[in-house]
mmCIF file of the N, C-alpha and C atoms, coordinates in Angstrom:
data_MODEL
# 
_entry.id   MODEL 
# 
loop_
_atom_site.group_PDB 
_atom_site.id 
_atom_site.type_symbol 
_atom_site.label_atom_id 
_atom_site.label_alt_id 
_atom_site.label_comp_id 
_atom_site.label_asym_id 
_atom_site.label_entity_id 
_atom_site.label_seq_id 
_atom_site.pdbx_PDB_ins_code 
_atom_site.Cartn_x 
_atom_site.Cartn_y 
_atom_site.Cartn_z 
_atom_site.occupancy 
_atom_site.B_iso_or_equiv 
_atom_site.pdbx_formal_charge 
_atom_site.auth_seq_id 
_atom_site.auth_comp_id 
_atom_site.auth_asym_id 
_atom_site.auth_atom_id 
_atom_site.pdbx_PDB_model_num 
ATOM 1   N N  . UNK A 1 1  ? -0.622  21.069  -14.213 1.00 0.00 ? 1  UNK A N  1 
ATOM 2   C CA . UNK A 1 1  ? -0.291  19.971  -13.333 1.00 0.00 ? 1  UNK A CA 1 
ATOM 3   C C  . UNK A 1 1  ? -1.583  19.298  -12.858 1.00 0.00 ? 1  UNK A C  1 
ATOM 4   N N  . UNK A 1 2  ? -1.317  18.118  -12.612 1.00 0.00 ? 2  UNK A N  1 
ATOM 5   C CA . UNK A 1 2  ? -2.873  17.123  -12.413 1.00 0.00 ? 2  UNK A CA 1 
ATOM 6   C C  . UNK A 1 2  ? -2.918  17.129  -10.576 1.00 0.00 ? 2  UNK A C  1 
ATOM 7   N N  . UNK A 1 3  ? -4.065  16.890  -10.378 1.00 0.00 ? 3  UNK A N  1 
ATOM 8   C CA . UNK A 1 3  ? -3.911  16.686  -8.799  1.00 0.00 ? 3  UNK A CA 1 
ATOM 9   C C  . UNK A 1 3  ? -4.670  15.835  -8.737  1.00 0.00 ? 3  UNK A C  1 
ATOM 10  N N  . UNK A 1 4  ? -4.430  14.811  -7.795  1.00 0.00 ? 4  UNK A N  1 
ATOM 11  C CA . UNK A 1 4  ? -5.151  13.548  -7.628  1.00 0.00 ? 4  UNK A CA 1 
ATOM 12  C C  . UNK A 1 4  ? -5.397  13.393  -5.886  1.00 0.00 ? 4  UNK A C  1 
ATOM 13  N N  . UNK A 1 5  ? -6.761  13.026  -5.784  1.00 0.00 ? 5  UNK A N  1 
ATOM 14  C CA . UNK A 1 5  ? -7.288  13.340  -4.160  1.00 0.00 ? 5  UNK A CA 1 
ATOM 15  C C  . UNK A 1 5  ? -7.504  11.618  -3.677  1.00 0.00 ? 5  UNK A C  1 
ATOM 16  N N  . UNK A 1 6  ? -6.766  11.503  -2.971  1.00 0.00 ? 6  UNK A N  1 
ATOM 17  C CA . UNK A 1 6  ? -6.998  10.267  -2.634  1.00 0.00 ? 6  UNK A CA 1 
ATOM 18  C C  . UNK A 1 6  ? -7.548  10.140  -0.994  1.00 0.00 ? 6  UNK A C  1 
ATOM 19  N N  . UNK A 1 7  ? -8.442  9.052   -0.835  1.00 0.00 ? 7  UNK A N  1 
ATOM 20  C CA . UNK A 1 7  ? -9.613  8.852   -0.008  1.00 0.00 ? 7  UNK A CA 1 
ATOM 21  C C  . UNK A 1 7  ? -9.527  7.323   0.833   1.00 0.00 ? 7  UNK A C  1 
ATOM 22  N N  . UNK A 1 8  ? -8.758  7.854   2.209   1.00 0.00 ? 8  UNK A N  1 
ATOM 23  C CA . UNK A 1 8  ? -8.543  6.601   2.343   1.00 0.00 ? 8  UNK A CA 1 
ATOM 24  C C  . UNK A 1 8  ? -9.462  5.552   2.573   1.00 0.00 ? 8  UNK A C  1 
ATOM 25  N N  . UNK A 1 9  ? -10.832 5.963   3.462   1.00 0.00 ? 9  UNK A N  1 
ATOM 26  C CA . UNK A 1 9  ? -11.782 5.199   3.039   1.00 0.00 ? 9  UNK A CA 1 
ATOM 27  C C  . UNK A 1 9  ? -12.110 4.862   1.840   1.00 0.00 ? 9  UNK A C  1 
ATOM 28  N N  . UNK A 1 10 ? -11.680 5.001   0.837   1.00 0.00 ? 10 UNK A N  1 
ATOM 29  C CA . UNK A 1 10 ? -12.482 4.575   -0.667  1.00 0.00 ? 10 UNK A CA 1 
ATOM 30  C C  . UNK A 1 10 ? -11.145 3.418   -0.813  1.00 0.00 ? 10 UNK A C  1 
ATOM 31  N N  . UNK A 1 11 ? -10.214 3.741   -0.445  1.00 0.00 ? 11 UNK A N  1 
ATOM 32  C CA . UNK A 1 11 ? -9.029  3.041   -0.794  1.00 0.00 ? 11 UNK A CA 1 
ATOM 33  C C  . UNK A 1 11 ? -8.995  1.701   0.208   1.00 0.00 ? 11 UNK A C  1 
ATOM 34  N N  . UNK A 1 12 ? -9.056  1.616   1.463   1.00 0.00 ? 12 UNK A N  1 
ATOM 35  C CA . UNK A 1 12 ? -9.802  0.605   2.281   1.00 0.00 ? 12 UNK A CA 1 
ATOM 36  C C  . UNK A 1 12 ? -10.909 -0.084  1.677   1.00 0.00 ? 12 UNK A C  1 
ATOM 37  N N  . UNK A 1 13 ? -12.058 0.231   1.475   1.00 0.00 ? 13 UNK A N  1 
ATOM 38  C CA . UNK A 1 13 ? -13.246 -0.413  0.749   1.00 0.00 ? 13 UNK A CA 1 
ATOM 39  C C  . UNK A 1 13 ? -12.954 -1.226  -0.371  1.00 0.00 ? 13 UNK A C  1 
ATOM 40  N N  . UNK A 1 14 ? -11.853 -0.740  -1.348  1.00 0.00 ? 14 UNK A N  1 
ATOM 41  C CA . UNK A 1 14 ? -11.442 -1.237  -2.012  1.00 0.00 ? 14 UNK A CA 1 
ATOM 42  C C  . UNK A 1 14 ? -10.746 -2.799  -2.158  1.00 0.00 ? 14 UNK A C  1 
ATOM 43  N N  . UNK A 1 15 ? -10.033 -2.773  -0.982  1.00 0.00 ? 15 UNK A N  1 
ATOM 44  C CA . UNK A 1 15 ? -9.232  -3.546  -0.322  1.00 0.00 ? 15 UNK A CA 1 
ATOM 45  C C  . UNK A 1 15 ? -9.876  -4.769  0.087   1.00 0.00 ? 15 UNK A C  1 
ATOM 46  N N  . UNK A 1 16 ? -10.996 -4.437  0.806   1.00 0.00 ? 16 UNK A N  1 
ATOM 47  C CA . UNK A 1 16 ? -12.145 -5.115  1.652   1.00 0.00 ? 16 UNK A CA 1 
ATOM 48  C C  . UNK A 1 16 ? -12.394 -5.848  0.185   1.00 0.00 ? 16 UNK A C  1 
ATOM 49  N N  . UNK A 1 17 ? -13.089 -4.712  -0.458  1.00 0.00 ? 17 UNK A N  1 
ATOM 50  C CA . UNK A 1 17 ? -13.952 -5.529  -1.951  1.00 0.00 ? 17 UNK A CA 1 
ATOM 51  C C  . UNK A 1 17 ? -12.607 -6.605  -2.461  1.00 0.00 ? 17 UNK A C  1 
ATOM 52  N N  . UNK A 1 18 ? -11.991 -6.723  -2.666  1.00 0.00 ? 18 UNK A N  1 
ATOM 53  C CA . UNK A 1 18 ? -10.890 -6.989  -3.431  1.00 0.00 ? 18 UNK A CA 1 
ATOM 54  C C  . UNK A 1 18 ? -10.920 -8.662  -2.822  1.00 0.00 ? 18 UNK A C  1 
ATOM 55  N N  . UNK A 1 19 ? -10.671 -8.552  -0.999  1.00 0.00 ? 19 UNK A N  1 
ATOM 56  C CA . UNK A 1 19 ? -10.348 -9.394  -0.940  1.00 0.00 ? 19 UNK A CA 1 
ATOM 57  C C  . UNK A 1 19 ? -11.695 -10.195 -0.351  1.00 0.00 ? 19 UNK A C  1 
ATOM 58  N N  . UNK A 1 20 ? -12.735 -9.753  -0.705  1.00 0.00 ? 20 UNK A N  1 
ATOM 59  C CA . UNK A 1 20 ? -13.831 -10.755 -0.312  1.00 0.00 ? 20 UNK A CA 1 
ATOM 60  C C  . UNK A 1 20 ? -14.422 -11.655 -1.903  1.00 0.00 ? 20 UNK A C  1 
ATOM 61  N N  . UNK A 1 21 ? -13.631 -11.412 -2.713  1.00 0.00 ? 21 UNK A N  1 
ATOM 62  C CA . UNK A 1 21 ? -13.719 -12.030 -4.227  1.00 0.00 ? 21 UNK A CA 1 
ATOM 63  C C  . UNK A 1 21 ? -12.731 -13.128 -4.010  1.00 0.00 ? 21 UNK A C  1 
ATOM 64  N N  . UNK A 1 22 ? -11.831 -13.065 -3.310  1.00 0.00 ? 22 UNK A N  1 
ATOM 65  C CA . UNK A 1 22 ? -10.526 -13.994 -3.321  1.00 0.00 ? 22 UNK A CA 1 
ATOM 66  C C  . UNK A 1 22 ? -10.692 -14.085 -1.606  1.00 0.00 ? 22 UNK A C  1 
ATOM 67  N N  . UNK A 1 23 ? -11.492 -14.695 -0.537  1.00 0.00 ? 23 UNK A N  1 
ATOM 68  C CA . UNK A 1 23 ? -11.173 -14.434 0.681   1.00 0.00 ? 23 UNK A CA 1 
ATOM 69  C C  . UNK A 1 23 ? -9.852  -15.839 1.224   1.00 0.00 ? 23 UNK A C  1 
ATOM 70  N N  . UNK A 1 24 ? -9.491  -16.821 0.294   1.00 0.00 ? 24 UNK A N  1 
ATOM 71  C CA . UNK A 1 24 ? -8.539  -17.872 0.568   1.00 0.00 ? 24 UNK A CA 1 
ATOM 72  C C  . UNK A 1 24 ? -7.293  -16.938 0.354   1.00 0.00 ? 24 UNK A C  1 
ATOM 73  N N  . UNK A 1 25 ? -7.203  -16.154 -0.607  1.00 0.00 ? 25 UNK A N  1 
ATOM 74  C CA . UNK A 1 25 ? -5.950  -15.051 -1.088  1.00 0.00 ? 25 UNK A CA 1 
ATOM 75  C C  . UNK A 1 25 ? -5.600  -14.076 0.005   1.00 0.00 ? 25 UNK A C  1 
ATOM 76  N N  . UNK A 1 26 ? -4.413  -13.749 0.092   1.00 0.00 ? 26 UNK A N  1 
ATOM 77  C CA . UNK A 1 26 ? -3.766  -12.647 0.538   1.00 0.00 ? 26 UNK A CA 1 
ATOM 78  C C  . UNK A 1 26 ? -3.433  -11.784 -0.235  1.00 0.00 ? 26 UNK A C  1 
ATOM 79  N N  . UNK A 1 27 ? -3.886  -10.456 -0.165  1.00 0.00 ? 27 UNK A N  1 
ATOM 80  C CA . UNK A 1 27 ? -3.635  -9.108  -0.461  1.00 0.00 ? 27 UNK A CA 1 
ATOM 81  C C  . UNK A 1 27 ? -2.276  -8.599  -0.207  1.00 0.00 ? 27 UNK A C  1 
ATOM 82  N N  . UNK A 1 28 ? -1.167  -8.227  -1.624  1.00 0.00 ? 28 UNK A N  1 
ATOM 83  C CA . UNK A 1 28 ? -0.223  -7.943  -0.667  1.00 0.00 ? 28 UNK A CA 1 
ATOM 84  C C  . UNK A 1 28 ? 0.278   -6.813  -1.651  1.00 0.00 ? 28 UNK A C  1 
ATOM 85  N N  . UNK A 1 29 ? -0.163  -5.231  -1.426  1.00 0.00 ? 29 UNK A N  1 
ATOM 86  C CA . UNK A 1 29 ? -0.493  -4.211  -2.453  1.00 0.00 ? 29 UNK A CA 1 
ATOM 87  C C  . UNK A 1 29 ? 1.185   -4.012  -2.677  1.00 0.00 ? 29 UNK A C  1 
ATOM 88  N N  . UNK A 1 30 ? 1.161   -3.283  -3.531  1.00 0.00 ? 30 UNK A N  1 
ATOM 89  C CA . UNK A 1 30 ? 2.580   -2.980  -4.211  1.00 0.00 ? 30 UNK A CA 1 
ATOM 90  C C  . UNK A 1 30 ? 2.924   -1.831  -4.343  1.00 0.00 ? 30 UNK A C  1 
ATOM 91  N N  . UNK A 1 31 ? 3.669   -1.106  -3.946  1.00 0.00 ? 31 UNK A N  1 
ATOM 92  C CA . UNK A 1 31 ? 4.033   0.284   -3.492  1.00 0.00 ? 31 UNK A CA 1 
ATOM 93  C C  . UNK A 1 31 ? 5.326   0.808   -4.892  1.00 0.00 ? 31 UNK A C  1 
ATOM 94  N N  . UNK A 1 32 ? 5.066   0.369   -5.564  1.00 0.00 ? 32 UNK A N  1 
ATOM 95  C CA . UNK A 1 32 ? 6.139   0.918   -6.779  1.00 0.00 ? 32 UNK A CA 1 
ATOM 96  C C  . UNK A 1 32 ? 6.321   2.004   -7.269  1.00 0.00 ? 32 UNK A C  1 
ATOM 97  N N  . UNK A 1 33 ? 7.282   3.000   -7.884  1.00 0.00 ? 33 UNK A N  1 
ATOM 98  C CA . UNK A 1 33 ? 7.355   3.585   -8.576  1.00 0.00 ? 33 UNK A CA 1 
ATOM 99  C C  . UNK A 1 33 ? 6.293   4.791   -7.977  1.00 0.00 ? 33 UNK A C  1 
ATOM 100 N N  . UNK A 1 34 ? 6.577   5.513   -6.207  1.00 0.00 ? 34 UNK A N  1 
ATOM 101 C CA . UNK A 1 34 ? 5.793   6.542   -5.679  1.00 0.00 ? 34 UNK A CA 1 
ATOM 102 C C  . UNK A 1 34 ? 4.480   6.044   -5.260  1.00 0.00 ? 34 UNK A C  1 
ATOM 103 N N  . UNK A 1 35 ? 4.487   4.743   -5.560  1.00 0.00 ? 35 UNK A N  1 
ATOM 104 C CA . UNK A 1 35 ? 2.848   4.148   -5.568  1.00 0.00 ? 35 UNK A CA 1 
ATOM 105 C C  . UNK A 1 35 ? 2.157   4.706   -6.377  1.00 0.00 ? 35 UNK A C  1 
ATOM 106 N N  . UNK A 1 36 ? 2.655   4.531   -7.755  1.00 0.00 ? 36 UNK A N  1 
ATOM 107 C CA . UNK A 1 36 ? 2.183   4.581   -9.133  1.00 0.00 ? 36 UNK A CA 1 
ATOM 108 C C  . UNK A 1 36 ? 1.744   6.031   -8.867  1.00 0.00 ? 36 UNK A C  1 
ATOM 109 N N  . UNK A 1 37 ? 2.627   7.189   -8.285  1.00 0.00 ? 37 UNK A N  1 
ATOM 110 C CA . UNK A 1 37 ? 2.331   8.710   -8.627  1.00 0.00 ? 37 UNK A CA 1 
ATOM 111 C C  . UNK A 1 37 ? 1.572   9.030   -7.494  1.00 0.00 ? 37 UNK A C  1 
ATOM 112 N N  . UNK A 1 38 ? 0.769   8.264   -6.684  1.00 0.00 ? 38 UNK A N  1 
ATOM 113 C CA . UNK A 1 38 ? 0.166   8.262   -5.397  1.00 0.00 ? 38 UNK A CA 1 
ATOM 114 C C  . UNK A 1 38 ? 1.049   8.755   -4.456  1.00 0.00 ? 38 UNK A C  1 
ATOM 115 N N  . UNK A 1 39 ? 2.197   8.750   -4.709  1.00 0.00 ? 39 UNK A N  1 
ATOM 116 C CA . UNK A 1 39 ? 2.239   9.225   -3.042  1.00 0.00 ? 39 UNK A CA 1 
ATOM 117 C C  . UNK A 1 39 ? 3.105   8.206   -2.237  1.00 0.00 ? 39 UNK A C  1 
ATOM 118 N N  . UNK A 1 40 ? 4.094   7.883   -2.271  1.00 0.00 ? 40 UNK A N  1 
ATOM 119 C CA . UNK A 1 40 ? 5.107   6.241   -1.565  1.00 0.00 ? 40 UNK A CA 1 
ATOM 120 C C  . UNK A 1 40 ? 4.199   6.307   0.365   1.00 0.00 ? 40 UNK A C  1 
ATOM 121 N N  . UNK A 1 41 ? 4.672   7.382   1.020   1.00 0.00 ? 41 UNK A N  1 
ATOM 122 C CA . UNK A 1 41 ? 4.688   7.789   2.466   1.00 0.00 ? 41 UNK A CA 1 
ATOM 123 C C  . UNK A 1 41 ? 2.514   7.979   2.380   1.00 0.00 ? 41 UNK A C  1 
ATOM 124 N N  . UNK A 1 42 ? 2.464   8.981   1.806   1.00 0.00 ? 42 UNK A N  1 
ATOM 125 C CA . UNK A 1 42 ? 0.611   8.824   1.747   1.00 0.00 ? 42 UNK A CA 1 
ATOM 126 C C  . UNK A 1 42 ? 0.162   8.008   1.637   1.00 0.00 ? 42 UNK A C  1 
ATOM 127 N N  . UNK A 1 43 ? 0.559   6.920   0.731   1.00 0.00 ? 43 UNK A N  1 
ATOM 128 C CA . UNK A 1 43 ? -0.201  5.281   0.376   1.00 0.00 ? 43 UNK A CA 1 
ATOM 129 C C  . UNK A 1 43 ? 0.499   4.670   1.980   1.00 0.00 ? 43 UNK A C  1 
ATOM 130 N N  . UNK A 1 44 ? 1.433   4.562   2.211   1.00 0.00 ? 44 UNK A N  1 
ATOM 131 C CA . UNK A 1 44 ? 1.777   3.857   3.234   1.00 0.00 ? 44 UNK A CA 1 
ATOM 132 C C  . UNK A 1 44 ? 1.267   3.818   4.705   1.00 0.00 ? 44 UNK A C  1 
ATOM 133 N N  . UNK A 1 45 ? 0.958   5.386   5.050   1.00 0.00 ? 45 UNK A N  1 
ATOM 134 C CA . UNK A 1 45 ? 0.068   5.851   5.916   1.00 0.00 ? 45 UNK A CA 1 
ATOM 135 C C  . UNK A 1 45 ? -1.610  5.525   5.926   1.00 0.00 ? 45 UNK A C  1 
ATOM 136 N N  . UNK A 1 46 ? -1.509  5.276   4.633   1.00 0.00 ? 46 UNK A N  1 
ATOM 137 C CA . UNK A 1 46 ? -3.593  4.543   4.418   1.00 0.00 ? 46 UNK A CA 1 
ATOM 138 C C  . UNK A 1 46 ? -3.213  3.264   5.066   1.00 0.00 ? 46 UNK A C  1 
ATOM 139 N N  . UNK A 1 47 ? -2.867  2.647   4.478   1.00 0.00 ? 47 UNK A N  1 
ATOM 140 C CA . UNK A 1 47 ? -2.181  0.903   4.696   1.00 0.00 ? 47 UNK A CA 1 
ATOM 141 C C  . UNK A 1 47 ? -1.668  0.770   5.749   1.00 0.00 ? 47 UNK A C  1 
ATOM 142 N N  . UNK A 1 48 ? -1.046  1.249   6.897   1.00 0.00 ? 48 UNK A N  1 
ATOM 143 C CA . UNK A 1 48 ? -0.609  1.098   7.737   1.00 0.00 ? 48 UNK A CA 1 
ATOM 144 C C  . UNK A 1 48 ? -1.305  0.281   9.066   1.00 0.00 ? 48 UNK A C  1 
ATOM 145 N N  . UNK A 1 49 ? -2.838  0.597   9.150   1.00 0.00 ? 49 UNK A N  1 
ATOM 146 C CA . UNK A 1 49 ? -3.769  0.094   9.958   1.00 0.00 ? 49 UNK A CA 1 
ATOM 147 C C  . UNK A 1 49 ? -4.201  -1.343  9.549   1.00 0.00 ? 49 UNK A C  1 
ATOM 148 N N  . UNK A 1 50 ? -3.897  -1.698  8.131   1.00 0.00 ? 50 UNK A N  1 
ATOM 149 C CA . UNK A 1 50 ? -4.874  -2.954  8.077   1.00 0.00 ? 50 UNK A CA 1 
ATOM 150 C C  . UNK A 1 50 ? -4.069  -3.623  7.742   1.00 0.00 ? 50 UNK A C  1 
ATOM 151 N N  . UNK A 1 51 ? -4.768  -5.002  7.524   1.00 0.00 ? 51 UNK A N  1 
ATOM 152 C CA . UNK A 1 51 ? -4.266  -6.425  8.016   1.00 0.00 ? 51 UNK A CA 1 
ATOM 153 C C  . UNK A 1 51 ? -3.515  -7.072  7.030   1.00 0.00 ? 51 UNK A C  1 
ATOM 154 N N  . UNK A 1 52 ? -2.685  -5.934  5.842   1.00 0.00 ? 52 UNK A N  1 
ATOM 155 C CA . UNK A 1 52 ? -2.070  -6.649  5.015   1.00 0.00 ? 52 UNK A CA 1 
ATOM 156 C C  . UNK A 1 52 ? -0.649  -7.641  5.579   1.00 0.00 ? 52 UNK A C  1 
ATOM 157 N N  . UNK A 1 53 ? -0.505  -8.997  4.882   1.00 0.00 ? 53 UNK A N  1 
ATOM 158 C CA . UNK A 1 53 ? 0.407   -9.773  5.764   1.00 0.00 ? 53 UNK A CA 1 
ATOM 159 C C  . UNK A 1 53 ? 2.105   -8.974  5.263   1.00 0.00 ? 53 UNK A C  1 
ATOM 160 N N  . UNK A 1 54 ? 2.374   -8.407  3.852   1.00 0.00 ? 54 UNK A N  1 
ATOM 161 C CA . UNK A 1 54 ? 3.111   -7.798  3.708   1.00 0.00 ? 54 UNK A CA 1 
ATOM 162 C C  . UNK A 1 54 ? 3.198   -6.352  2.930   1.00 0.00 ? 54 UNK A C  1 
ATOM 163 N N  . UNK A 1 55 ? 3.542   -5.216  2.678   1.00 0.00 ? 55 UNK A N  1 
ATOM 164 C CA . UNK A 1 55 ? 3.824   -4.887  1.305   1.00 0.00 ? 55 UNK A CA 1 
ATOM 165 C C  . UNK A 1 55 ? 4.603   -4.761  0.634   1.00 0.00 ? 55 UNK A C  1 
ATOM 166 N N  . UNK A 1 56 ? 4.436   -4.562  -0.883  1.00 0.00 ? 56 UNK A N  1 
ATOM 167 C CA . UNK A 1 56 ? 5.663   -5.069  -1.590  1.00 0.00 ? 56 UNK A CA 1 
ATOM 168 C C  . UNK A 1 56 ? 6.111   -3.220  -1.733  1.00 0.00 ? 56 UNK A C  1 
ATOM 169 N N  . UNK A 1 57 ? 7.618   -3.333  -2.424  1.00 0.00 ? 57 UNK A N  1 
ATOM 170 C CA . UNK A 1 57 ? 8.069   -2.180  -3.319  1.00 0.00 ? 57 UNK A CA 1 
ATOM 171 C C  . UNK A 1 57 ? 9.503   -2.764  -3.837  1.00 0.00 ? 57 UNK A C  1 
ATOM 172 N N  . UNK A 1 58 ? 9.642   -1.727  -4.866  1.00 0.00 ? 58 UNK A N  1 
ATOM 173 C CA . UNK A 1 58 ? 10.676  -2.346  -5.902  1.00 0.00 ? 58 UNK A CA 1 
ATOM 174 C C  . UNK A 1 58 ? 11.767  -1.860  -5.486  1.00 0.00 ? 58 UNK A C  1 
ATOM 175 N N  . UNK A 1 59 ? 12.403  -1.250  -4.561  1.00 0.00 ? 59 UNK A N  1 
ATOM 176 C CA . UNK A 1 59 ? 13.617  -0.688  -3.967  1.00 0.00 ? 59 UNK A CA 1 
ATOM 177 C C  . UNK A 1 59 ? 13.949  -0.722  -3.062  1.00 0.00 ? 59 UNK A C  1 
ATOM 178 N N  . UNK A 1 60 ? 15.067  -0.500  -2.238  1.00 0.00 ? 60 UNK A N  1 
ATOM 179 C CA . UNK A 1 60 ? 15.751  -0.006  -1.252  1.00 0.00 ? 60 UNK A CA 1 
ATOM 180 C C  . UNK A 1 60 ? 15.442  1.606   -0.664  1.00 0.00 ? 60 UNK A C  1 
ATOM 181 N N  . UNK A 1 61 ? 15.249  1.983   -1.345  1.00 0.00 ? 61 UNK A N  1 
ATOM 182 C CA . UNK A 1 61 ? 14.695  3.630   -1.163  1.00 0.00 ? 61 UNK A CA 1 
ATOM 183 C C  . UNK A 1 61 ? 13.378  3.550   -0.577  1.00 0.00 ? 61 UNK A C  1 
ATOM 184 N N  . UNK A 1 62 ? 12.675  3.005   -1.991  1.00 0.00 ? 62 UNK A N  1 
ATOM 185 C CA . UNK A 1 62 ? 11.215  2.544   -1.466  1.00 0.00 ? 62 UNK A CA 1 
ATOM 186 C C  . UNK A 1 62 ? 11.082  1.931   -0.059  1.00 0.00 ? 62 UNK A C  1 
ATOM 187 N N  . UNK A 1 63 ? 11.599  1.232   0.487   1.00 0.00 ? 63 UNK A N  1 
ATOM 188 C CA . UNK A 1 63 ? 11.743  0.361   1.664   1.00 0.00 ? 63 UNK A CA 1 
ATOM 189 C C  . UNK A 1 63 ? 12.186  1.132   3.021   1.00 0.00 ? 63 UNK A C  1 
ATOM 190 N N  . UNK A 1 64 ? 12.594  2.163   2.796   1.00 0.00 ? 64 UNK A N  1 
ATOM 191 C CA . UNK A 1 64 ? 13.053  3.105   3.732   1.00 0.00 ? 64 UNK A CA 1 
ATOM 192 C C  . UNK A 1 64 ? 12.189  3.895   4.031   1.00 0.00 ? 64 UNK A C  1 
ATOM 193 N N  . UNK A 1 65 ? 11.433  4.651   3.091   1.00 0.00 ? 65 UNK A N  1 
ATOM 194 C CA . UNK A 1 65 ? 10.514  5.187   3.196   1.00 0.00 ? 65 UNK A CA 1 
ATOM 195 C C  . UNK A 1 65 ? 8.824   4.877   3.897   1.00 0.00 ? 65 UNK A C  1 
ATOM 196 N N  . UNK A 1 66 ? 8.848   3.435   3.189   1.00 0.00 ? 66 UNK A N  1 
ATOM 197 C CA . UNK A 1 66 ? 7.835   2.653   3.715   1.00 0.00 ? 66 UNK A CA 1 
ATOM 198 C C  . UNK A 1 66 ? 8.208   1.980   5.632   1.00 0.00 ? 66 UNK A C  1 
ATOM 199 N N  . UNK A 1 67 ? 9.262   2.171   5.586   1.00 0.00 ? 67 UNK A N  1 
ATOM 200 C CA . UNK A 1 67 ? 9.659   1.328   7.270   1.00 0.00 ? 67 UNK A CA 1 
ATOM 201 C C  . UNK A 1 67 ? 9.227   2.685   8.165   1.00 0.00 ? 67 UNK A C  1 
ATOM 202 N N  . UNK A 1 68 ? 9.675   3.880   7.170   1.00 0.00 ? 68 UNK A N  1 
ATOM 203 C CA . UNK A 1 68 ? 9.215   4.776   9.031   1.00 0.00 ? 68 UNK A CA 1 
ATOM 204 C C  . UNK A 1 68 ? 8.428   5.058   8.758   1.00 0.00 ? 68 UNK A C  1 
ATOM 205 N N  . UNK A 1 69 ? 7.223   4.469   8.144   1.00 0.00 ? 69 UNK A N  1 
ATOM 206 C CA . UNK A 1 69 ? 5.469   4.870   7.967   1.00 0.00 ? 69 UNK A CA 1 
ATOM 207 C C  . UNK A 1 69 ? 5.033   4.175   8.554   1.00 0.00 ? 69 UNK A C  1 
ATOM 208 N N  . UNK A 1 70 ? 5.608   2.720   8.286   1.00 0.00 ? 70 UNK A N  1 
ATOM 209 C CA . UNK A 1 70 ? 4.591   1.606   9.103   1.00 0.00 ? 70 UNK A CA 1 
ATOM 210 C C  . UNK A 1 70 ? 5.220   0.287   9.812   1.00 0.00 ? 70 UNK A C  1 
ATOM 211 N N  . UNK A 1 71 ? 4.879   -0.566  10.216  1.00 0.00 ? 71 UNK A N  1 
ATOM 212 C CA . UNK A 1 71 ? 5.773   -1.595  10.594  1.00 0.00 ? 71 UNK A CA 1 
ATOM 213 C C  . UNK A 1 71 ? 4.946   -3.260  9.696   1.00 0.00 ? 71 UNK A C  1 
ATOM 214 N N  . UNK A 1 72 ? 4.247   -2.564  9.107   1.00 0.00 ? 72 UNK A N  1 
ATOM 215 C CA . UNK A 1 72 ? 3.752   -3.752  7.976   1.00 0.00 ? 72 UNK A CA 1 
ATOM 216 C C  . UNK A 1 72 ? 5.132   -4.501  7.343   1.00 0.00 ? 72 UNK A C  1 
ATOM 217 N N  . UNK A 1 73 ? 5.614   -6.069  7.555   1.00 0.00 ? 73 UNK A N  1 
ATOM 218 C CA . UNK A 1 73 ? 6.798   -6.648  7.261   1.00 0.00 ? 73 UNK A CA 1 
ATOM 219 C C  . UNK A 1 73 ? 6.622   -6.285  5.190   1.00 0.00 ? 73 UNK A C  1 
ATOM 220 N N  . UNK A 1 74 ? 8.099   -6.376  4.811   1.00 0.00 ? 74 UNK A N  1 
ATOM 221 C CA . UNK A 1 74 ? 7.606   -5.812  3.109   1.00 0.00 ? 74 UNK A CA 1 
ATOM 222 C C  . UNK A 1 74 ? 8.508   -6.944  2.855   1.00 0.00 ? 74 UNK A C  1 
ATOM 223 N N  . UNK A 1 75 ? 8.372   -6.738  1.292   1.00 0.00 ? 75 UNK A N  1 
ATOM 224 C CA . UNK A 1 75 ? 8.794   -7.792  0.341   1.00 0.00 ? 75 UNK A CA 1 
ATOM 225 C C  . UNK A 1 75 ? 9.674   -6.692  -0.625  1.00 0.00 ? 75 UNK A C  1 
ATOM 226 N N  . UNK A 1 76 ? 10.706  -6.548  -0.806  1.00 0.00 ? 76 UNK A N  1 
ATOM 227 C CA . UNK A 1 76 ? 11.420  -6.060  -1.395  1.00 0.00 ? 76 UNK A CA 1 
ATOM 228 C C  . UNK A 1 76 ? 11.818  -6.493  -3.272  1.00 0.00 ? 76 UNK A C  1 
ATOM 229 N N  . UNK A 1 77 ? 11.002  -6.051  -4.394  1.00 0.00 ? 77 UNK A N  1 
ATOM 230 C CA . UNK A 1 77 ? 11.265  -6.926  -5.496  1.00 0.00 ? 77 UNK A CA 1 
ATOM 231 C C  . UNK A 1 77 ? 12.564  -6.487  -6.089  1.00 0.00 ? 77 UNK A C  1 
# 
């Protein structure tokens, strides 16, 4: 089994970097599918503090999960 360590400062920085390439753009990360094996509730808990205007996920499930982590408004695809 694989284990993957995720860092929420590295994952923030990221974010930062991301959106100082595009600073007219909004960042609006996408929580799909566990957050691509990440973790749905762990990714949501990194993200929860910063200034994204929404996040996305592809479900109803997903969306449940993500509401009692954070109060970031989502986009449901």
């Amino acid at each position: 089994m694989n284990i993957i360590w995720l860092r929420k400062k590295i994952l923030l920085e990221n974010m930062e970097y991301l959106q100082s390439i595009q600073p007219q753009a909004s960042i609006f990360p996408v929580l799909k599918s566990n957050a691509y094996g990440h973790g749905l509730k762990q990714i949501t808990k990194m993200l929860s503090r910063t200034d994204v205007p929404y996040i996305a996920v592809d479900s109803y499930p997903e969306y449940v999960v993500v509401k009692k982590n954070c109060t970031i408004p989502m986009l449901i695809l």
